[in-house]
BATI-795397 format. One record per atom (N, C-alpha, C): residue number from 0; atom name; x negated, y, z negated. Coordinates in nm, 3 decimals, decimal comma. Layout:
# BATI-795397
R num atome      px      py      pz
R NUM    CA       X       Y       Z
...
END
This chain:
# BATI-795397
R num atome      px      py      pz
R   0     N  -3,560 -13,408  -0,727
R   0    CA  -3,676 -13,334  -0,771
R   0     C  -3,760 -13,292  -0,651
R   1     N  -3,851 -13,193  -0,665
R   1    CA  -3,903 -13,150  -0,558
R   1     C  -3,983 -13,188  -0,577
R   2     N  -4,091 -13,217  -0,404
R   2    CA  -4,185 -13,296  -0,371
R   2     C  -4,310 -13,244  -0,474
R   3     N  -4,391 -13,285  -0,468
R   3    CA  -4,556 -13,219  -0,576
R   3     C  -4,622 -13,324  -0,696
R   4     N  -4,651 -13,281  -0,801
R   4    CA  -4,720 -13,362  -0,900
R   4     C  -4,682 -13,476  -0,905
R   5     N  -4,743 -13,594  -0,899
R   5    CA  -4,677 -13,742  -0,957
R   5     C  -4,661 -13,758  -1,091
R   6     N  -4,583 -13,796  -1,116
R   6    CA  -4,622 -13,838  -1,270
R   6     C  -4,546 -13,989  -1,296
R   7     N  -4,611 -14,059  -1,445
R   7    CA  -4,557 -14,174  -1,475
R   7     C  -4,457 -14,128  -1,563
R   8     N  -4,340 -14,181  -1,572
R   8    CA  -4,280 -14,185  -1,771
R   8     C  -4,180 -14,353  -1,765
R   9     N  -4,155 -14,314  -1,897
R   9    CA  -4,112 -14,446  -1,932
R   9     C  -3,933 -14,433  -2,011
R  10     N  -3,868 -14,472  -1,910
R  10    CA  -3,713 -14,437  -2,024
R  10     C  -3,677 -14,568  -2,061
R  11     N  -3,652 -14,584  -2,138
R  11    CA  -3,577 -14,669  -2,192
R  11     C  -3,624 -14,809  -2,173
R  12     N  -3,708 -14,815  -2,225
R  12    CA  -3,853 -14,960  -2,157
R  12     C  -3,883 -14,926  -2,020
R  13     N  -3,853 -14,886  -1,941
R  13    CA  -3,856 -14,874  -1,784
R  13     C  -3,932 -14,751  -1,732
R  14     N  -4,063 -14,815  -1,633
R  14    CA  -4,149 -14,711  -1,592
R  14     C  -4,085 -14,632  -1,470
R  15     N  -4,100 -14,514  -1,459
R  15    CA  -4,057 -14,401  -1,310
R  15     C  -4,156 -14,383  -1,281
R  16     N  -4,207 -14,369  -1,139
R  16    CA  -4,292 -14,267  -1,089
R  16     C  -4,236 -14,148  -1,018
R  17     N  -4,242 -14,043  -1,050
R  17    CA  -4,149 -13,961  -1,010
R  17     C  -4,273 -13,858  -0,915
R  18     N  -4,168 -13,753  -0,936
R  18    CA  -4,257 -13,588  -0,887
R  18     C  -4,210 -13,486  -0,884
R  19     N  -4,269 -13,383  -0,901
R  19    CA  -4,238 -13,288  -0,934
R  19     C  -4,315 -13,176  -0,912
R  20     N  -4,245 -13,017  -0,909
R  20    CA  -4,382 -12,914  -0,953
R  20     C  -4,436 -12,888  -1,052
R  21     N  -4,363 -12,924  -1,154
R  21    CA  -4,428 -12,918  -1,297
R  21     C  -4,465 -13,059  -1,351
R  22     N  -4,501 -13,157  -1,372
R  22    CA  -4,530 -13,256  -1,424
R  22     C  -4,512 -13,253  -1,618
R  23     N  -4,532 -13,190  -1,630
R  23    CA  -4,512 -13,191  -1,804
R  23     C  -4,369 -13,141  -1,837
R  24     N  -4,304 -13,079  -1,770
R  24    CA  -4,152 -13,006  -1,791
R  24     C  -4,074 -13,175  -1,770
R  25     N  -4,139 -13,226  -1,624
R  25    CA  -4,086 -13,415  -1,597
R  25     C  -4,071 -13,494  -1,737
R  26     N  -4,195 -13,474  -1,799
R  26    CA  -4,255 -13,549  -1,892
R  26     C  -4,120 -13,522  -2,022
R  27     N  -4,115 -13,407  -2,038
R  27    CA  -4,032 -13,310  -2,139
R  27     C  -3,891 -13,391  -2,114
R  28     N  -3,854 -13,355  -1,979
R  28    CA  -3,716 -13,395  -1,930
R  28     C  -3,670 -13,582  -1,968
R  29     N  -3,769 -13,677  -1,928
R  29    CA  -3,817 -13,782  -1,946
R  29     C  -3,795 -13,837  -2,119
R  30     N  -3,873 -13,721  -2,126
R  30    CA  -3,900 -13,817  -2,297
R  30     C  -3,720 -13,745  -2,376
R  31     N  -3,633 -13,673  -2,312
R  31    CA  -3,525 -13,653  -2,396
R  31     C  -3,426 -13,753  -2,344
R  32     N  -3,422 -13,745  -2,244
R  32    CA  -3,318 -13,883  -2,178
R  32     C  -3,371 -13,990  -2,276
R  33     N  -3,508 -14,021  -2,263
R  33    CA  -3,506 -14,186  -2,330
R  33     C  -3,485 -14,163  -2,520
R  34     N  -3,534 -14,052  -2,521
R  34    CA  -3,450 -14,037  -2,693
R  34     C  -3,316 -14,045  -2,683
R  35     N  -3,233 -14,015  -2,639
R  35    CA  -3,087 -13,993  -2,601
R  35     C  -3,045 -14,141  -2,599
R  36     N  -3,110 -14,178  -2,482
R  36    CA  -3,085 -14,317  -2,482
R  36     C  -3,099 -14,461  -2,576
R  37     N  -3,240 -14,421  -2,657
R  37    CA  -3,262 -14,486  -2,774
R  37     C  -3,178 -14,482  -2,906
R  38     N  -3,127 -14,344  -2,937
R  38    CA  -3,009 -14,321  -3,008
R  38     C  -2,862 -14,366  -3,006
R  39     N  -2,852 -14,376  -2,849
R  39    CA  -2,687 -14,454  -2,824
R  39     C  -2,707 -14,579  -2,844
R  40     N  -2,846 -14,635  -2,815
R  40    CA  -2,828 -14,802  -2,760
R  40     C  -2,840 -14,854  -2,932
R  41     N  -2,935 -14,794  -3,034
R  41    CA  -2,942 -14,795  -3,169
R  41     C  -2,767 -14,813  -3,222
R  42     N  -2,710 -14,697  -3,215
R  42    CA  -2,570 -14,709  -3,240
R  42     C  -2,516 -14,734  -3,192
R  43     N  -2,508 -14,843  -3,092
R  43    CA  -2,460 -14,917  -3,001
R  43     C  -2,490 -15,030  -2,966
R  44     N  -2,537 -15,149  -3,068
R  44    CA  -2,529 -15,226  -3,048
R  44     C  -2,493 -15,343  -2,988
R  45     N  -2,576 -15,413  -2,871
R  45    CA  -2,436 -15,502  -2,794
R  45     C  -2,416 -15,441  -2,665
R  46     N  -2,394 -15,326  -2,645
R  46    CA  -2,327 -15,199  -2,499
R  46     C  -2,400 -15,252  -2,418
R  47     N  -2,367 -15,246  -2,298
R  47    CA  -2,415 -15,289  -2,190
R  47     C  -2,508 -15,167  -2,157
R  48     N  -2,610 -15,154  -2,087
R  48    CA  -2,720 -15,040  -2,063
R  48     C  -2,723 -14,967  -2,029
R  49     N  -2,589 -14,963  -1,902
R  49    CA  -2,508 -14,881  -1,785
R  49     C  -2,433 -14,806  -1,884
R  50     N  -2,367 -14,884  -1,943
R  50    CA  -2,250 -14,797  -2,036
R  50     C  -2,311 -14,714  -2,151
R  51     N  -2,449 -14,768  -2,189
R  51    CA  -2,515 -14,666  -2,264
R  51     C  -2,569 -14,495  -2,195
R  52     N  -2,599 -14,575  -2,072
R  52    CA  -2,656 -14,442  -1,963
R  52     C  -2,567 -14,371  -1,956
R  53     N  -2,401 -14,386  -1,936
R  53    CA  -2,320 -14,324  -1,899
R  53     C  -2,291 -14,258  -2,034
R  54     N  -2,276 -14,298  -2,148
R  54    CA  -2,220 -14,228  -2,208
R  54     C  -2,398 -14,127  -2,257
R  55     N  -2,459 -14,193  -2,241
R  55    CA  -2,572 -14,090  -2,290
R  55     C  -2,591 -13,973  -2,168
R  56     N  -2,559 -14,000  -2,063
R  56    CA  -2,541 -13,852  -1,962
R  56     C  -2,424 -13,761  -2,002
R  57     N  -2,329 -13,853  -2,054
R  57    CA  -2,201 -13,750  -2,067
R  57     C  -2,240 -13,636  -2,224
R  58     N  -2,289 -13,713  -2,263
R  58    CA  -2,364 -13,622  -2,401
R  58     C  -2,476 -13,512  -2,364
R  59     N  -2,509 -13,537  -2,284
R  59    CA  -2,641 -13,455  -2,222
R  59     C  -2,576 -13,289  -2,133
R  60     N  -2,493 -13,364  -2,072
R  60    CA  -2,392 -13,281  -1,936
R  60     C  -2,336 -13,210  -2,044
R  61     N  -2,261 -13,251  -2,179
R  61    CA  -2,191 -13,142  -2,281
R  61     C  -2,274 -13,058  -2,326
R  62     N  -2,400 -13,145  -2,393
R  62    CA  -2,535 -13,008  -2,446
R  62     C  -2,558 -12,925  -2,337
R  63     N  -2,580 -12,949  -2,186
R  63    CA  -2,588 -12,842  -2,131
R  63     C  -2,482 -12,770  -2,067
R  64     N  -2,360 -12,813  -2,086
R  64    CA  -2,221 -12,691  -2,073
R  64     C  -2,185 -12,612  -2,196
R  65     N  -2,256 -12,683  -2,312
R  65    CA  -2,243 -12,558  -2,466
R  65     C  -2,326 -12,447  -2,420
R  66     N  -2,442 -12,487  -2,359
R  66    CA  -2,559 -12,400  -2,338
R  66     C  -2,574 -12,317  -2,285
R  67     N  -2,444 -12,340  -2,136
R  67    CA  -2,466 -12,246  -2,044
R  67     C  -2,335 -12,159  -2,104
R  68     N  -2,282 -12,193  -2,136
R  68    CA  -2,116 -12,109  -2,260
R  68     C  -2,192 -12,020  -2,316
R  69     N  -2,289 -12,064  -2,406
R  69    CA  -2,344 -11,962  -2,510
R  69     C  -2,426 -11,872  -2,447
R  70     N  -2,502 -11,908  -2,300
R  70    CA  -2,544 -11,824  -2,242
R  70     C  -2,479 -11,710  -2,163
R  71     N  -2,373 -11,711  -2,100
R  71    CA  -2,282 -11,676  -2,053
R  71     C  -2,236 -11,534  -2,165
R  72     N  -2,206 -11,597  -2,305
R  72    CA  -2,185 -11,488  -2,369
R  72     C  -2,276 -11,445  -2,434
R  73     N  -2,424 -11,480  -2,439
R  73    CA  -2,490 -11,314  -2,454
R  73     C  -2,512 -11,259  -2,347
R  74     N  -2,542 -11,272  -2,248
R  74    CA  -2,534 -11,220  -2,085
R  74     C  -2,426 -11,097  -2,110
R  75     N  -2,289 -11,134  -2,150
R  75    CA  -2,201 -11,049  -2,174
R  75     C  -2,200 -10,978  -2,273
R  76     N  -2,241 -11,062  -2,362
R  76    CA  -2,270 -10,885  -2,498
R  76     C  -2,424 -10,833  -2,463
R  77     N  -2,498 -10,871  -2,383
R  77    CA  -2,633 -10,780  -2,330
R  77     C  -2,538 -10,709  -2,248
R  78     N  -2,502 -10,687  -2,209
R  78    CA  -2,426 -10,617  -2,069
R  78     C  -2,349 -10,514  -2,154
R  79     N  -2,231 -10,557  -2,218
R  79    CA  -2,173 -10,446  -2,320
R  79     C  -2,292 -10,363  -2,425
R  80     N  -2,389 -10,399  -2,445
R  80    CA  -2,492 -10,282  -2,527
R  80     C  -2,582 -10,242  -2,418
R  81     N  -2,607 -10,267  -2,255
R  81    CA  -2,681 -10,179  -2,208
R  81     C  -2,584 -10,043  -2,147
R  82     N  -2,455 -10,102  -2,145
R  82    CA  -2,375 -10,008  -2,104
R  82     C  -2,391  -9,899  -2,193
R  83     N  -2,380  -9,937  -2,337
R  83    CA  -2,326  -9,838  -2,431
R  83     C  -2,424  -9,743  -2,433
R  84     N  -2,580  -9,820  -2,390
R  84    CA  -2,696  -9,765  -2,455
R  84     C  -2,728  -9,683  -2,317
R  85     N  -2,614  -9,694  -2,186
R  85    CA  -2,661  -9,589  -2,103
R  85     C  -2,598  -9,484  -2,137
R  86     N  -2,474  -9,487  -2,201
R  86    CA  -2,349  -9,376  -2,215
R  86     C  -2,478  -9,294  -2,342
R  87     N  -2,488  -9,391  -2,418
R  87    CA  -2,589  -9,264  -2,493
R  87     C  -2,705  -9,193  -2,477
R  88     N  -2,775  -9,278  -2,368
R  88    CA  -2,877  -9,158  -2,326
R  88     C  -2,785  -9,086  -2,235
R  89     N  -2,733  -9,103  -2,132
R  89    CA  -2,673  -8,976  -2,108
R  89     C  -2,589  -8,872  -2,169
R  90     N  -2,531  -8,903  -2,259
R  90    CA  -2,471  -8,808  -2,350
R  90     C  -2,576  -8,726  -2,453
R  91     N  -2,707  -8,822  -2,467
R  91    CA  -2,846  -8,689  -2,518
R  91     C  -2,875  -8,625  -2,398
R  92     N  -2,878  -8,696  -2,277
R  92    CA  -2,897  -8,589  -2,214
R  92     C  -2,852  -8,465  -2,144
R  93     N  -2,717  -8,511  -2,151
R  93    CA  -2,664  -8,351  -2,116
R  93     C  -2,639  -8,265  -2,278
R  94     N  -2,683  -8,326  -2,358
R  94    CA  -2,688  -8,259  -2,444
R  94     C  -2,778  -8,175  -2,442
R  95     N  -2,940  -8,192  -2,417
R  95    CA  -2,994  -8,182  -2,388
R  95     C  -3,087  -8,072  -2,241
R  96     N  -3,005  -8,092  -2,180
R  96    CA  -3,005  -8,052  -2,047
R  96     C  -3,017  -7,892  -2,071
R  97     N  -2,939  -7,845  -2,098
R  97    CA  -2,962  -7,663  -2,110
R  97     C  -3,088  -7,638  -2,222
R  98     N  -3,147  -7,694  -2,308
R  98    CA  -3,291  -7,674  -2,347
R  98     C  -3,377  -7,674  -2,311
R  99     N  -3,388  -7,784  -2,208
R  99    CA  -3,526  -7,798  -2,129
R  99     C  -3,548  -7,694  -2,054
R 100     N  -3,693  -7,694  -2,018
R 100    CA  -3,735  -7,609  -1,900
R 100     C  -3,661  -7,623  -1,778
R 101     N  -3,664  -7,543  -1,708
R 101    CA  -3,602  -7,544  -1,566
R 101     C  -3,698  -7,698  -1,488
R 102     N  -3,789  -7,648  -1,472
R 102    CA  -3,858  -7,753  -1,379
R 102     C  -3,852  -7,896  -1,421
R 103     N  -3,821  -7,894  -1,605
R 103    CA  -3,761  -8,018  -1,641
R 103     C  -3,610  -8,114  -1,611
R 104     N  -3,509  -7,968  -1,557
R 104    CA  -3,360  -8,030  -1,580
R 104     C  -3,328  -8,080  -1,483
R 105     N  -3,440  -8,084  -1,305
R 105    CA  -3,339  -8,123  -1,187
R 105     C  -3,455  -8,224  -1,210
R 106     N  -3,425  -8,338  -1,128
R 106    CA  -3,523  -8,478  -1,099
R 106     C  -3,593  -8,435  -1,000
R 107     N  -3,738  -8,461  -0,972
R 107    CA  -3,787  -8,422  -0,852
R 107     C  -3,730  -8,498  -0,695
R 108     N  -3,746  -8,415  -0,620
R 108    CA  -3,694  -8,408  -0,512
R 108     C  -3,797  -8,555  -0,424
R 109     N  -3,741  -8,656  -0,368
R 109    CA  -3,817  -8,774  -0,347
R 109     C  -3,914  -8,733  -0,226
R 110     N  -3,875  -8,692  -0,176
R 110    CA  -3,971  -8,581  -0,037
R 110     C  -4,103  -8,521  -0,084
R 111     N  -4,068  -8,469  -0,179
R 111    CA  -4,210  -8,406  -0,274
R 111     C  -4,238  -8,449  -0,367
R 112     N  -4,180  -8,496  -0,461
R 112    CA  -4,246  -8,610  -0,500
R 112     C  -4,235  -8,544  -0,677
END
């Protein structure tokens, strides 16, 4: 974490003093690990604490490889509709193009502005 705000939290009975630039995003980050963790050790009766941590990171590391998957593919269908949505303004616009005024159809010249 990067150097900045202190903050306290508490995972899993156990206090951190950490830091950060955001202190409440810490807090955010903090309070899902120890839910995570309270949920395995609940259904997990007995597990050793380590082996709860581990398997409660490996659950965490999957929610955020679904996440970055699902992100990944709208990234890619945003990408396939800005394409499409350039092919169609340019196809209004040369549609277009012989209606307009003259001084409308060339782009101004960057020199003049």
């Amino acid at each position: 974490m990067a150097s900045g705000n202190r903050v306290t939290v508490v995972i899993h009975g156990r206090t951190y003093h950490l830091s950060g630039s955001d202190p409440e995003h810490t807090r955010r980050m903090a309070r899902t690990v120890d839910e995570t963790l309270s949920r395995f050790s609940a259904a997990m009766p007995g597990v050793e604490p380590y082996q709860i941590a581990i398997l409660a990171a490996l659950h965490l590391a999957d929610e955020l490889s679904n996440e970055k998957d699902a992100f990944e593919e709208y990234r890619a269908q945003a990408g396939g509709w800005a394409a499409r949505m350039a092919r169609v303004v340019e196809g209004a616009m040369a549609e277009a193009q012989p209606a307009l005024p003259e001084e409308l159809s060339d782009p101004p010249d960057e020199a003049t502005g």
